[in-house]
C-alpha atoms as one frame of an Amber mdcrd trajectory, in Angstrom:
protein
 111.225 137.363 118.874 111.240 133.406 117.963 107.336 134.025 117.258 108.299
 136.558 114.794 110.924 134.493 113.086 108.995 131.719 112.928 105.895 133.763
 111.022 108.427 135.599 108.813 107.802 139.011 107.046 105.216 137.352 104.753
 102.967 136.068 107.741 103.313 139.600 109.795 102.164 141.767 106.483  98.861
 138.606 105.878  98.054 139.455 109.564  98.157 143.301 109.334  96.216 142.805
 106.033  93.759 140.363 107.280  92.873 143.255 110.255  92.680 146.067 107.747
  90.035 144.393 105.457  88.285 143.262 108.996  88.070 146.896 109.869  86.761
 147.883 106.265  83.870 145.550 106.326  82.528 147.177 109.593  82.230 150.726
 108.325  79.002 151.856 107.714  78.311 153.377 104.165  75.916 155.942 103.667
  73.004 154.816 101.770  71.968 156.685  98.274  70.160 159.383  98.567  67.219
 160.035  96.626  67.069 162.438  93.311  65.612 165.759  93.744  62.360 165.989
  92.593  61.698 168.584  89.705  59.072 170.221  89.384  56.266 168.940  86.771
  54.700 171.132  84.424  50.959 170.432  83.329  50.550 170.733  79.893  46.593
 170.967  79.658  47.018 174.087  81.770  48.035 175.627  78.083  44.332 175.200
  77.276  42.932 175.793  80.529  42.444 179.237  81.225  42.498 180.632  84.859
  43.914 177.522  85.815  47.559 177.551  87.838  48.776 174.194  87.793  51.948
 175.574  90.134  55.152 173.287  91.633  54.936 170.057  92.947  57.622 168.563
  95.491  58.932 168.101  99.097  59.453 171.594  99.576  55.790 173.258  98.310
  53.541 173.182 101.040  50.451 173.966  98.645  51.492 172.772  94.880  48.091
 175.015  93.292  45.809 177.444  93.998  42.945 176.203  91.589  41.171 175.163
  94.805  42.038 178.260  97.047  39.445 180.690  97.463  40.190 184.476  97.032
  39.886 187.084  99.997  40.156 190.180 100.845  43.831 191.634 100.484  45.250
 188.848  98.191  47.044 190.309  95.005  46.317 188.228  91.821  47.744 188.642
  88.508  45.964 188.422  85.701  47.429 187.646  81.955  45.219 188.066  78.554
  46.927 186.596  75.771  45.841 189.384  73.147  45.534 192.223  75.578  48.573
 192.712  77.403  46.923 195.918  78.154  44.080 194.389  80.536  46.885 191.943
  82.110  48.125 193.167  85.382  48.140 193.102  88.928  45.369 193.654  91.315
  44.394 193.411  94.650  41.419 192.330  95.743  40.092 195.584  98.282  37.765
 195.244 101.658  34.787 194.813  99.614  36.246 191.561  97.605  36.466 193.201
  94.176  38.666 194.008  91.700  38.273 196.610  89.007  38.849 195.390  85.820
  39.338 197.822  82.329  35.900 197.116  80.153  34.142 194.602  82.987  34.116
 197.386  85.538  34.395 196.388  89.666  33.951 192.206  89.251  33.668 190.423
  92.893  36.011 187.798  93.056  36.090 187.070  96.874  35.290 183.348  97.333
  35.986 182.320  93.538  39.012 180.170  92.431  41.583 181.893  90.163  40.591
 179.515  87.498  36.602 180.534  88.280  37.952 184.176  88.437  39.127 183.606
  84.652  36.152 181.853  83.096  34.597 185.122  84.474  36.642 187.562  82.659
  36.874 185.605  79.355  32.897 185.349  79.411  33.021 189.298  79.998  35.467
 189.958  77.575  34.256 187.488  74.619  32.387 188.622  71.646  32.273 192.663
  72.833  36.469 193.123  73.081  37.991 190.419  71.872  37.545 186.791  69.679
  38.587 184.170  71.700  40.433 185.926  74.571  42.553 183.543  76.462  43.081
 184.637  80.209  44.845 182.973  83.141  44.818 183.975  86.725  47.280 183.272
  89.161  47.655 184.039  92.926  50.749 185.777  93.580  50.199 187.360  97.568
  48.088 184.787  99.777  47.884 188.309 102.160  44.503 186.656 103.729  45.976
 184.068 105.308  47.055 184.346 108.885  48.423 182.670 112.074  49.146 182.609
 116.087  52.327 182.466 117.240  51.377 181.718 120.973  53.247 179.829 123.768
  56.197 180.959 126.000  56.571 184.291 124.255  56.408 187.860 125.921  53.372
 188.460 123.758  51.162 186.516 121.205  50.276 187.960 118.145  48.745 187.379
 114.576  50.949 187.476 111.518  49.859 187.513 108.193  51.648 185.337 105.782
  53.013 186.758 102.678  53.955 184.818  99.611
C-alpha cells in the first residue's frame, strides 16, 4: 500500500498505459492484399478474325484457345458479322467436320479456331458476301480427358466439359 501511495494515481494509470501500447506493438497486422486482377481485353482481336483472345488471370487455367487444336466432339461457335444466319453452333462429329450453310462439310479437326475462320471467310468471300468478318470461338473443350486413379474403388476416364 506505501508503494501505491508513493506512485500516486498518475504513476499507476503511466504504468497500465505504458503495458497497453507494449502489447499493441506486438500484434501482428495482416499485410495488404493484392488487387484482383481483371480481365484484359485485346483490342486487335476486333480486326482479327477467328481469333479468341479470352481471360487472363489467377483463376484461368488456359487464357486462349488460338493455339488449341480442334477434335472430335468439341462444340465451337461460330459468329459472321453480316450473316447472323450462318453464325451458330456446331460440333465437330467423329469424322472432324463440321457442316457449314454454302461451304458444305469443312474438316476442322487439328486447325485453330482462328485457322478455322480464315477458312470460312476465304469460302465465303467474293461468292456470298464482301468482306465477311467471322470469328470462331471454342465453347465445349469435350476432347479433352483425364484419370482419376489412386486409392479409389475404381479408376476411370472423365471427360472435361467447359
Amino acid at each position: 500500500m506505501k508503494y501505491l501511495k508513493f506512485v500516486g494515481n498518475t504513476g499507476l494509470l503511466t504504468l497500465l498505459m505504458t503495458i497497453a501500447l507494449m502489447s499493441v506493438s506486438y500484434a501482428q497486422v495482416d499485410p495488404p492484399r493484392p488487387a484482383p486482377q481483371t480481365p484484359r481485353r485485346d483490342p486487335s482481336s476486333d480486326n482479327n478474325p477467328g481469333r479468341n483472345t479470352g481471360r487472363t488471370g489467377p483463376d484461368v487455367i488456359m487464357s486462349s484457345d488460338e493455339d488449341y487444336k480442334l477434335n472430335a466432339s468439341d462444340l465451337i461457335e461460330v459468329n459472321i458479322e453480316d450473316a447472323p444466319e450462318l453464325s451458330g453452333n456446331y460440333r465437330i462429329n467423329k469424322s472432324g467436320t463440321i457442316p457449314m450453310k454454302y461451304l458444305g462439310s469443312m474438316q476442322v479437326v487439328g486447325k485453330t479456331s482462328e485457322e478455322v475462320g480464315a477458312m470460312i471467310t476465304n469460302g465465303l468471300r467474293g461468292r456470298y458476301l464482301k468482306d465477311p468478318k467471322v470469328y470462331v470461338s471454342v465453347k465445349q473443350y469435350n476432347s479433352r480427358t483425364f484419370f482419376i486413379q489412386g486409392r479409389r474403388q475404381v479408376s476411370r476416364r472423365l471427360c472435361h466439359r467447359g
